[in-house]
C-alpha positions as CSV (number, residue, x, y, z in Angstrom):
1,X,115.6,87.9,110.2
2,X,114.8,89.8,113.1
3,X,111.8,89.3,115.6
4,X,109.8,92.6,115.6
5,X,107.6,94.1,119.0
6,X,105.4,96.1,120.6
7,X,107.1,98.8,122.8
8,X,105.0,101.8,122.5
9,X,101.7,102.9,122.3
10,X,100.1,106.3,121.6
11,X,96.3,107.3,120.6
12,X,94.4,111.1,119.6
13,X,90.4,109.3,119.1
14,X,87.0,110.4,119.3
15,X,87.5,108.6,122.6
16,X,89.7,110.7,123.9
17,X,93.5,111.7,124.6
18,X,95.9,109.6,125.0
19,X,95.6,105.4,125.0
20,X,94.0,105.2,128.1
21,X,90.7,107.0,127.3
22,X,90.7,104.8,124.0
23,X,90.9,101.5,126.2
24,X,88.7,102.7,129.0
25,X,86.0,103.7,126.2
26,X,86.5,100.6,124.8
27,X,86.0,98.4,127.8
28,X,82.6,100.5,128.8
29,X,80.9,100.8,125.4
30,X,81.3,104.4,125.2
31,X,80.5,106.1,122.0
32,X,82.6,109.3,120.6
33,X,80.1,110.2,117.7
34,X,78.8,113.4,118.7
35,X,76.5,116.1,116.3
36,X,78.8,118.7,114.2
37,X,77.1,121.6,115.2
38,X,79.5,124.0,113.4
39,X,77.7,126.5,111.0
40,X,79.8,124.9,108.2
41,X,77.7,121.9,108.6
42,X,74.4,123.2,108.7
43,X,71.9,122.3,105.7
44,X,74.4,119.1,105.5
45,X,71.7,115.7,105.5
46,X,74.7,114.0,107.8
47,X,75.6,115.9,110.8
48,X,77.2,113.4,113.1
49,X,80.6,112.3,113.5
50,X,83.8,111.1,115.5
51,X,85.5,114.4,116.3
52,X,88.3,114.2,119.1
53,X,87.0,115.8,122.2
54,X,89.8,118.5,122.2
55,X,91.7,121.2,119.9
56,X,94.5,119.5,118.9
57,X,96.4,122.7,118.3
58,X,96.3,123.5,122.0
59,X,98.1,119.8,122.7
60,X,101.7,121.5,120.8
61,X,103.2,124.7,121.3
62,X,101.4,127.3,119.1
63,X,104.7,128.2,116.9
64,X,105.2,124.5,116.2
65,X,101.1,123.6,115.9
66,X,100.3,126.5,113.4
67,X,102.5,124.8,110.8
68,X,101.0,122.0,110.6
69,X,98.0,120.7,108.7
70,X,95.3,118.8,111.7
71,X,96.3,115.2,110.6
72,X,99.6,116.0,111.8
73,X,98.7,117.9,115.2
74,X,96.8,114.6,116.1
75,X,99.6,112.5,114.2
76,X,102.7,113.7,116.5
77,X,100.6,113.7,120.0
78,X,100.2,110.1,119.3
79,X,103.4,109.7,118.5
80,X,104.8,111.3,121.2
81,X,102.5,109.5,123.7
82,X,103.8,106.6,122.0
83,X,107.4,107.2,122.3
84,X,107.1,108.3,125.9
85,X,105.2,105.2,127.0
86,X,108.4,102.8,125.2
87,X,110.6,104.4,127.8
88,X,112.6,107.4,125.2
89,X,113.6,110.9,126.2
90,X,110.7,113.1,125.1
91,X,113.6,115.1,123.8
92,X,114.1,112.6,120.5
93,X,115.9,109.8,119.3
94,X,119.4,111.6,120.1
95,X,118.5,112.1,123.8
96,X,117.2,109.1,124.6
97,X,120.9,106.9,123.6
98,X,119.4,106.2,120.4
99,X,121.0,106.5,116.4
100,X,119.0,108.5,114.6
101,X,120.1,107.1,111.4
102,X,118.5,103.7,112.8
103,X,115.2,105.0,113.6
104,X,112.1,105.4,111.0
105,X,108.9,106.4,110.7
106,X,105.9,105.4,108.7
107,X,102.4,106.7,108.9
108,X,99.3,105.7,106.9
109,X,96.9,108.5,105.9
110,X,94.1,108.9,102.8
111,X,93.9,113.0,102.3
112,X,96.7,114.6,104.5
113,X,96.1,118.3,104.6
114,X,93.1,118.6,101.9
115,X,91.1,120.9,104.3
116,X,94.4,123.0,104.3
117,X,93.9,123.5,100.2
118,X,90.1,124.0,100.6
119,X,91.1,127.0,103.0
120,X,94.0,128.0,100.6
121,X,91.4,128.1,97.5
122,X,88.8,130.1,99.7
123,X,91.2,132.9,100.5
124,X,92.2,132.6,96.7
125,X,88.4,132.8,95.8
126,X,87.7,135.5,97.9
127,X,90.9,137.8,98.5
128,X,93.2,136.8,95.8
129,X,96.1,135.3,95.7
130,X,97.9,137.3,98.4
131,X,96.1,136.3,101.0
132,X,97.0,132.5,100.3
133,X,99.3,131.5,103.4
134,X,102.5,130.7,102.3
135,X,102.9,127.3,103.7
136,X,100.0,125.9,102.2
137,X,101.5,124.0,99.9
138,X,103.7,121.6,102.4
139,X,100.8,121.5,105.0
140,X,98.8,119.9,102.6
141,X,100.4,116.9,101.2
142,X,99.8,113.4,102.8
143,X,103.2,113.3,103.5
144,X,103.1,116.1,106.3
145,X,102.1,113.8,109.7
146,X,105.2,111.2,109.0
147,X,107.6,114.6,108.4
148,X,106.3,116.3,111.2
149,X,107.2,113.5,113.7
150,X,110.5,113.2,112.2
151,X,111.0,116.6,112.7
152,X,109.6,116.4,116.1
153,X,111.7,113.1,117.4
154,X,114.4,114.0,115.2
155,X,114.4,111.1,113.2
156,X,116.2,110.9,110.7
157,X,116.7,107.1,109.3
158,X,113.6,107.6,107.3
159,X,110.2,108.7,107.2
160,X,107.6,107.0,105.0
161,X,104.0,107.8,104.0
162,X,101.4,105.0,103.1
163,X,98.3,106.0,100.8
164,X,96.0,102.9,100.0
165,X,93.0,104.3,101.2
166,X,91.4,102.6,104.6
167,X,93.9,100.2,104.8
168,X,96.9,102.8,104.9
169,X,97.8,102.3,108.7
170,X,97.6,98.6,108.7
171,X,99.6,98.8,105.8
172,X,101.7,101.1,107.0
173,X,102.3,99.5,109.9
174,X,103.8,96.0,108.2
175,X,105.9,98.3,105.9
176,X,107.9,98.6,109.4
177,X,107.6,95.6,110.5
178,X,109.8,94.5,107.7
179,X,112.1,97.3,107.8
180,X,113.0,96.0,111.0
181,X,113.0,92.5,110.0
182,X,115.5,92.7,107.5
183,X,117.6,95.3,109.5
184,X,117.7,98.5,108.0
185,X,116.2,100.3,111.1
186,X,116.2,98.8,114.8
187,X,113.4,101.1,115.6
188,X,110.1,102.6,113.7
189,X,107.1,105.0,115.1
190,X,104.3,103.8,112.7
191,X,100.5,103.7,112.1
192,X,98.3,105.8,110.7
193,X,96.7,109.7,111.0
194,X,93.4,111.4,109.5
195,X,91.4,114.5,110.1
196,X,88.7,114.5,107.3
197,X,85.6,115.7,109.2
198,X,85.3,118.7,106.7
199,X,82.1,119.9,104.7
200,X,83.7,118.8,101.6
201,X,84.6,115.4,102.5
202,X,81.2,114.5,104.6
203,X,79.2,116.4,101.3
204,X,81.2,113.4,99.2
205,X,80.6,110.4,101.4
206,X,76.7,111.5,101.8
207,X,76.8,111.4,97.7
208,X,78.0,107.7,98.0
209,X,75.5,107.3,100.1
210,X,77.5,105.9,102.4
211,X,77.1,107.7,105.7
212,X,74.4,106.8,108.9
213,X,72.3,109.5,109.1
214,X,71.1,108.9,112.6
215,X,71.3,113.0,113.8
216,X,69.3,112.3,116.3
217,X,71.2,109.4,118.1
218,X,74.3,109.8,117.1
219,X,75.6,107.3,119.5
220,X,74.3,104.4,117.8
221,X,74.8,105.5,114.2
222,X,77.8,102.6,114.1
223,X,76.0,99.1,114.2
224,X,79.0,97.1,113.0
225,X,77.2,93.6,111.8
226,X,74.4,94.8,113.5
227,X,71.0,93.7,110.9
228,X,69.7,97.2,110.8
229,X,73.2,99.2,109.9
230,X,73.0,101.5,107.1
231,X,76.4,103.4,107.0
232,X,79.7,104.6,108.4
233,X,80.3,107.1,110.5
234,X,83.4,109.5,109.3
235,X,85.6,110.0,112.3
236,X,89.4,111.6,112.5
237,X,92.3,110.5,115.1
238,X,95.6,108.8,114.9
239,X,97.2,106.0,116.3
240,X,100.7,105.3,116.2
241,X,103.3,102.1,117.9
242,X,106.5,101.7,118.7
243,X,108.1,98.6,116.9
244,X,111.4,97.4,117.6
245,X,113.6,94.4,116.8
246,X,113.7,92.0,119.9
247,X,117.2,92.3,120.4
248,X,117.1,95.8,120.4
249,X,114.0,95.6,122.8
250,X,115.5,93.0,125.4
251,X,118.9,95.2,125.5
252,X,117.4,98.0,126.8
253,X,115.4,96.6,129.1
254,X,111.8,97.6,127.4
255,X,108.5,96.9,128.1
256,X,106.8,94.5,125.5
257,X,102.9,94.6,124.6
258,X,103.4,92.0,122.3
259,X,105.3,90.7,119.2
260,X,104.4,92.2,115.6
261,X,104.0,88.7,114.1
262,X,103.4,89.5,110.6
263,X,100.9,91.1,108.0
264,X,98.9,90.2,104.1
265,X,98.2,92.4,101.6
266,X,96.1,91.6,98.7
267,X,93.7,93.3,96.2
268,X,90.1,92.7,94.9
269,X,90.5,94.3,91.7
270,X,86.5,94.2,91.8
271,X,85.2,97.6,92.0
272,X,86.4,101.3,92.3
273,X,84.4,101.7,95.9
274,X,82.7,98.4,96.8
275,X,84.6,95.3,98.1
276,X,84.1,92.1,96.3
277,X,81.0,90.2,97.6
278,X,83.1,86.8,97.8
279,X,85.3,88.0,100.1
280,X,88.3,86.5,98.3
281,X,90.4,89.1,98.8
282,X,90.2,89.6,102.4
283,X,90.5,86.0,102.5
284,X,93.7,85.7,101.1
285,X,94.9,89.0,103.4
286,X,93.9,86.6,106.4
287,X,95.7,83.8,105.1
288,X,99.0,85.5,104.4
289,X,99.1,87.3,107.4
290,X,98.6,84.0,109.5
291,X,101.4,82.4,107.6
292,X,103.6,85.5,107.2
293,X,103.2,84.7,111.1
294,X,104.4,81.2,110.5
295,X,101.3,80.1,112.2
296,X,98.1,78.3,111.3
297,X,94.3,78.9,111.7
298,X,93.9,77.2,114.8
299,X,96.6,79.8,116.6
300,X,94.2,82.4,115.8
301,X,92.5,83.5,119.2
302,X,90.9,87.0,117.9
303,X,90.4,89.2,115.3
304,X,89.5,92.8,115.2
305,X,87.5,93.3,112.1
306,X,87.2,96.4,110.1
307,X,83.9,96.4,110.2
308,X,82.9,99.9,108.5
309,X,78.9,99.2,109.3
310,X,78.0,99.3,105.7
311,X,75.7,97.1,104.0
312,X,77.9,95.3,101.5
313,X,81.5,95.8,103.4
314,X,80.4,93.8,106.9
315,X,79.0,91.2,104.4
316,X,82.5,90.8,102.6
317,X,84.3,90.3,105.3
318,X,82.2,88.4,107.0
319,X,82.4,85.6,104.0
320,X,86.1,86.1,103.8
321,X,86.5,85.1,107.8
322,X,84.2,82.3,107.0
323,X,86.4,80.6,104.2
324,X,89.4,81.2,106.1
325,X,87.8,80.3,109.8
326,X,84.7,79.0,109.3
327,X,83.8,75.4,110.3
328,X,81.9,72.9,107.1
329,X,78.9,75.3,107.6
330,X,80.8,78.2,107.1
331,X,80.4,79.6,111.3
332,X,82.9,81.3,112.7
333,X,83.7,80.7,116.3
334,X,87.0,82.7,116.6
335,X,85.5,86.0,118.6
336,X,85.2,88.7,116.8
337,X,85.1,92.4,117.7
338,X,84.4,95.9,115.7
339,X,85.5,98.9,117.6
340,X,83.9,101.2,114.7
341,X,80.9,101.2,116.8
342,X,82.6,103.3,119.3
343,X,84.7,105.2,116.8
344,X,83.7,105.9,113.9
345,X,85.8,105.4,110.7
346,X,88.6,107.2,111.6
347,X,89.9,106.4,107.3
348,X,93.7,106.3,107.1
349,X,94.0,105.9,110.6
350,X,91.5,103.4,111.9
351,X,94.3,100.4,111.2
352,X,96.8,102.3,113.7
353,X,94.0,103.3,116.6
354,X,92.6,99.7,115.8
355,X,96.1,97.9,116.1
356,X,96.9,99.7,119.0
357,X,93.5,98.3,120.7
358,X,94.3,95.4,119.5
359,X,98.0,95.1,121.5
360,X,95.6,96.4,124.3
361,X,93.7,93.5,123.8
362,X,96.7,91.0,124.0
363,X,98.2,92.8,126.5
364,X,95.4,92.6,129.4
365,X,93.8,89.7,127.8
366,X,89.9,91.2,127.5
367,X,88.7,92.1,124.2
368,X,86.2,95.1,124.1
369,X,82.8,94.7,123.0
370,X,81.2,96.1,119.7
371,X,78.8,98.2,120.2
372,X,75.9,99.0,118.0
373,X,75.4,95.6,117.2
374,X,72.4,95.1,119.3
375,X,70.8,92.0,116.7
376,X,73.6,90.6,114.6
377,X,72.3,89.9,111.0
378,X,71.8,86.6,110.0
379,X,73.9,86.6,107.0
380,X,77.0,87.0,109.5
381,X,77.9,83.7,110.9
382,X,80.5,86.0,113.7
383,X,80.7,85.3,117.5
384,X,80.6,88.8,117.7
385,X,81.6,90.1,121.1
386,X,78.6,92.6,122.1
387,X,77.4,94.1,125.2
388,X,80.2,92.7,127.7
389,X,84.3,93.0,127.4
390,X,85.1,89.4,127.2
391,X,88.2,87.6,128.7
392,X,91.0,85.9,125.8
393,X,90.5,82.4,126.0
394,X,93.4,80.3,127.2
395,X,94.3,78.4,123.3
396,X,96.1,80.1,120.4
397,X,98.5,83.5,120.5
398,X,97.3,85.7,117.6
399,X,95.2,88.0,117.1
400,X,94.5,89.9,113.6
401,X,93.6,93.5,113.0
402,X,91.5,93.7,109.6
403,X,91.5,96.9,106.9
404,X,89.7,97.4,103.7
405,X,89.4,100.1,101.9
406,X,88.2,101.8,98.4
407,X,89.8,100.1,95.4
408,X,89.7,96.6,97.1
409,X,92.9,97.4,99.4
410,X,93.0,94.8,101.5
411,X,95.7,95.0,104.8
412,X,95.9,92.7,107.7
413,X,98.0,93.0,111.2
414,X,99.4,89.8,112.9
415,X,99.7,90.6,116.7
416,X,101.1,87.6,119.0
417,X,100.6,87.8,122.8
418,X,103.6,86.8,125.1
């Protein structure tokens, strides 16, 4: 079985362009929740989100961009960010030495194209059925951001989609990990994509009642942990990694963030939106990720939570790192960190922007503070990193990258430093 890594990194977030706005956001406590000021949003009750700082159709060439739905825009400037930074021709696969056959891609995502099909049924509604554009249809389906790239790289070995809600890109990204594993590609562009700021979707989420609704400061509307946090923020982005077998890695001479230790899966089978109050199935997520890393609790040196900022979710996860870390009174000293409080809930793709901080992490050995979090509740027995980057501590190797999402999905990311 074959030893997977890091080679490649590539981000699209509220932070920015490109990873190293993400990690020098990160490190500073910036925020990228700004107001939606579009008229679309006006008479909304939530007008905040984390919206990337820059037309994403304006990144590609316009022939190529107008074909494809946003998700995908921010899904293949990732991607290629990603691919550049591992050292491959921009060109693709075939110009940069590589099989194509022996290359994959797999990308996370909850709704694909669904503003695309709003649009189409507007036209519909209004003009009739002429003036529906005629590739509506494959800009909308989920699977659009993982073709595109293909298209784009020229991959052709495969190229897979994920849908299991917010935990599609961390799930996503250990579908690769064991198609490499068990050899049936040597190299796979994987993690997740989402562009769901749209009336529709924010008019749904305020429904749950799920949202902050700090308009007025929407810079601190993300208090992961925090005692007074009341909601998520919905944000859009992608983030996508190069993983490669070892082998394939140390013959070419690559650059290695880390190694892509292993990943759990489970399911809470509790609820249709919220996550089970026990936390016993983000527990056993932990647990299987550790030992799919054939490591042990005490090699655990940091975990990036999911951390949404709701009520009910930070509490769930907060118990399920307690049974799994947690000392006889249940404290957990392993630091923790929630990057939602500079991002937003970027949905499908937070597991891919969030792993790729998380190789970040590993990789320069300083974890980024969570923001937001200015009085950590009580009910949370975290070391939550706040205010202040802090430095890796010298003992253990892993770190873990959490994801939860609607319908008790539960997906977690073993990273090992070097």
């Amino acid at each position: 079985m074959s030893k997977v890594v890091v080679t490649g990194l590539g981000a699209v977030t509220p932070l920015g362009v490109g990873t190293a706005s993400l990690w020098e956001g990160l490190l500073a406590g910036r925020s990228g929740i700004r107001p939606l000021t579009g008229p679309e949003f006006a008479g909304h009750p939530v007008r905040i989100a984390g919206t990337v700082p820059a037309d994403p159709a304006g990144l590609l060439p316009k022939p190529q961009a107008r074909r494809m739905n946003r998700a995908a825009l921010l899904a293949v400037t990732a991607a290629r960010e990603a691919w550049r930074d591992a050292g491959f021709t921009e060109g693709g696969s075939r110009n940069s030495g590589l099989d194509p056959e022996r290359v994959g891609v797999c990308v996370g995502t909850i709704i694909g194209g669904a503003g695309v099909l709003v649009e189409g049924d507007r036209r519909l509604r209004d003009r009739g059925v002429r003036a529906v554009p005629p590739l509506t249809a494959p800009m909308t389906v989920p699977s659009q951001a993982a073709s595109q790239i293909s298209l784009d790289l020229c991959i052709t070995g495969e190229a897979r989609t994920v849908v299991s809600a917010c935990a599609s890109g961390t799930e996503a990204i250990g579908q690769a990990i064991d198609r490499i594993r068990y050899g049936r590609v040597d190299v796979v562009l994987a993690g997740g994509a989402e562009a769901a700021v749209t009336p529709e979707v924010m008019a749904a989420f305020t429904a749950m009642r799920a949202l902050s609704a700090r308009n007025d400061t929407p810079e601190a509307a993300s208090r992961p942990f925090a005692k007074d946090r009341e909601g998520f923020v919905n944000s859009e982005g992608a983030g996508l990694l190069v993983l490669e077998s070892e082998e394939h890695a140390l013959a070419r001479g690559a650059r290695i963030y880390c190694e892509a230790a292993g990943w759990g899966l489970s399911a809470d089978a509790h609820h249709i939106a919220a996550p089970d109050p026990t936390g016993s199935g983000v527990a056993s997520a932990l647990r299987r990720a550790v030992e799919d890393a054939d490591a042990g609790t005490a090699d655990v040196l940091h975990i990036n939570a999911h951390a949404t900022a709701t009520v009910e979710g930070d509490l769930a996860e907060a118990a399920g790192l307690s049974a799994v870390f947690g000392d006889a009174e249940g404290v957990v000293t392993v630091p923790v960190t929630g990057l939602k409080g500079s991002l937003g809930h970027l949905q499908g793709a937070a597991g891919g922007v969030e792993a790729v901080a998380t190789a970040l992490t590993l990789h320069h050995g300083i974890i980024p503070p969570t923001i937001g979090c200015d009085d950590l509740d009580d009910a949370i027995p975290l070391d939550v990193v706040t205010r202040l980057a802090r430095p890796l501590r010298a003992r253990g190797d892993l770190a873990l990258s959490n994801s939860f999402g609607f319908g008790g999905h539960n997906a977690v990311l073993a990273l090992r430093r070097r």
